[in-house]
C-alpha positions, 0 to 999 in steps of 0.5 A: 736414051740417056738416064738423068742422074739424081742431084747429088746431096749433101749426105752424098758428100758426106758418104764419098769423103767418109765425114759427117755433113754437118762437117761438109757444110762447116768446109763448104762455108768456111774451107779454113775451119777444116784441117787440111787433109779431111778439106781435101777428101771434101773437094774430091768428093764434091768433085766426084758426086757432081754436088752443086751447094745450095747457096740461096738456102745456105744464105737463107739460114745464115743471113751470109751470102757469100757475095762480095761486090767489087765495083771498079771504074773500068779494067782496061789497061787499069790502075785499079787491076792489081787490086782487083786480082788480089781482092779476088784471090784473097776472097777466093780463098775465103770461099767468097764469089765475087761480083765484078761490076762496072761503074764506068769512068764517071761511075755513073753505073755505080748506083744501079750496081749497088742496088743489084749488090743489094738485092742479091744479098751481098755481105759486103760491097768493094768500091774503088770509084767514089760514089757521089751519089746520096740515095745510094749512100743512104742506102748502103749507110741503112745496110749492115753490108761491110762497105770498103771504099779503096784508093782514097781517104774520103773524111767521112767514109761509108764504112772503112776506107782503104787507100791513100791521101791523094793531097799528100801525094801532091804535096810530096811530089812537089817537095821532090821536084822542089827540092831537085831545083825545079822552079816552072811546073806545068800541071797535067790533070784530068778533072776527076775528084782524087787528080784534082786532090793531088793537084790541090796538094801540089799547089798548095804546097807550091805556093807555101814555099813562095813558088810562082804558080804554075801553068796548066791544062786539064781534060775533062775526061780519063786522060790517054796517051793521045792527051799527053802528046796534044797537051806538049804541043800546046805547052811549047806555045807558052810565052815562057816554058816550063822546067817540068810537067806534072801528070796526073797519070802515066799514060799522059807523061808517056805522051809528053815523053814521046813527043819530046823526044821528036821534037829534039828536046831533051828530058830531063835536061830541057823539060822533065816529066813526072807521071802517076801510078807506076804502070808497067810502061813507067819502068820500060819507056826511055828515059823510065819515068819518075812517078808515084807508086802505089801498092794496089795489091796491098790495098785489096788484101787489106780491104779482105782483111777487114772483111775477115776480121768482121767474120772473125766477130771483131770490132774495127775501130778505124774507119781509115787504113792509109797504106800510104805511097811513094815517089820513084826517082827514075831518068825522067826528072 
């Protein structure tokens, strides 16, 4: 019969790496605190003894759980995912484990995710979708749990923001194609808060420099590469066509793009296209795609930087971090 081994303890740690526990528990809590070589012997000895930390326990005597809640709409063939993997390493690093949660694309799963991050204690909580709902707000606004809210400036954050202006992207976008001669836009958006900010700051600059307002379609959903392809055929309909298309992500202007091309048309001598967010299909379609870039692994070590100087005792004056944006000129206008 196989004998059950005893659970190994922090003082077995401490025998096998030759320190003191109080030693190991300072690596177990924070691995940066403990020079190189003796953090080694620790997760060697870890390793070799089988140790489990009690984090329930160490929680309990610090008020720290080291959890940190990362609620991100959806991660398949995400926007969002560069930001995910740095948050994730960064935060690893550090000795944090994360909860990955998914709010859905409407983030209608965003309030009971919160509360099982609250429950269990989380020492901050990451949201890149935006939370409209008000109980939820209150809740985590009664909480000291660091809040982070990512890929917006909201103007009245939770806690910190971490992200960028979605109406000076719009604006910026239509300076540039302003600017290139273009004069009838056609506006793709999807009907989500941060589309409709950018559409809001395309318009309104539009408008300001005495343009004609544009045409446009919106989708009620997360917009597809399908909505791209329906929404060209439905603009060569319109009475007079457009010199360029506006997309409110790239996966509509891969769309447009496709059935451009079959349809014999010629970008961007005859229509141009514009995307948002510069996936990886952007750079590879023909013609590439301009659209605006985004740094989001930038976003995600800025938002654990926070967390780090909050661990560090010091106090964060500014609610908004903006890491800003930028346009990428390439074949399709």
């Amino acid at each position: 019969m196989k004998m059950k081994r005893g659970i190994p303890k922090l003082d077995d740690v401490a025998r096998h790496a030759g320190v003191s526990a109080a030693t190991v528990s300072r690596y177990l809590n924070n691995p940066g605190i403990v020079a190189t070589a003796t953090g080694e012997r620790i997760r060697e000895a870890v390793a070799a003894t089988g140790y489990v930390p009690d984090l329930v326990a160490g929680g309990l005597a610090s008020s720290k759980s080291r959890l940190v809640a990362v609620l991100v709409p959806d991660v398949a063939q995400s926007i969002f995912n560069a930001t995910v993997e740095a948050m994730v390493e960064e935060l690893s690093v550090d000795g944090h484990s994360v909860m990955l949660g998914l709010t859905g694309i409407d983030n209608a799963r965003m309030p009971q995710l919160i509360s099982a991050a609250l429950s269990r204690r989380a020492d901050a909580i990451i949201l890149t979708g935006i939370l409209s709902d008000k109980a939820s707000r209150e809740r985590l606004l009664g909480r000291n749990t660091t809040v982070i809210e990512t890929w917006g400036l909201p103007p009245d954050p939770i806690d910190v923001a971490v992200g960028f202006s979605h109406i000076a992207v719009g604006k910026d976008v239509a300076r540039f194609l302003r600017g290139r001669g273009y004069r009838r836009p056609h506006l793709l958006s999807a009907s989500g808060t941060r589309a409709m900010e950018r559409r809001q700051g395309f318009l309104e600059d539009w408008a300001a420099a005495g343009g004609d307002t544009p045409t446009e379609q919106m989708f009620a959903s997360q917009t597809r590469f399908g909505h791209g392809r329906a929404a060209f055929r439905t603009l060569r309909a319109l009475e007079v066509q457009p010199d360029v298309v506006v997309c409110s992500s790239d996966w509509l202007a891969q769309g447009v793009l496709v059935e451009a091309m079959a349809a014999g048309v010629k970008v961007p001598d005859e229509l141009a296209v514009v995307g948002f967010g510069n996936l990886a299909i952007a750079a590879e379609m023909r013609p590439t795609i301009t659209t605006v870039d985004i740094d989001g692994a930038r976003i995600g070590r800025e938002a654990v930087n926070v967390l780090r100087r909050r661990a560090a005792g010091e106090t964060i004056a500014e609610r908004h971090i903006d890491v800003g944006f930028r346009l990428i000129a390439r074949e399709s206008a």
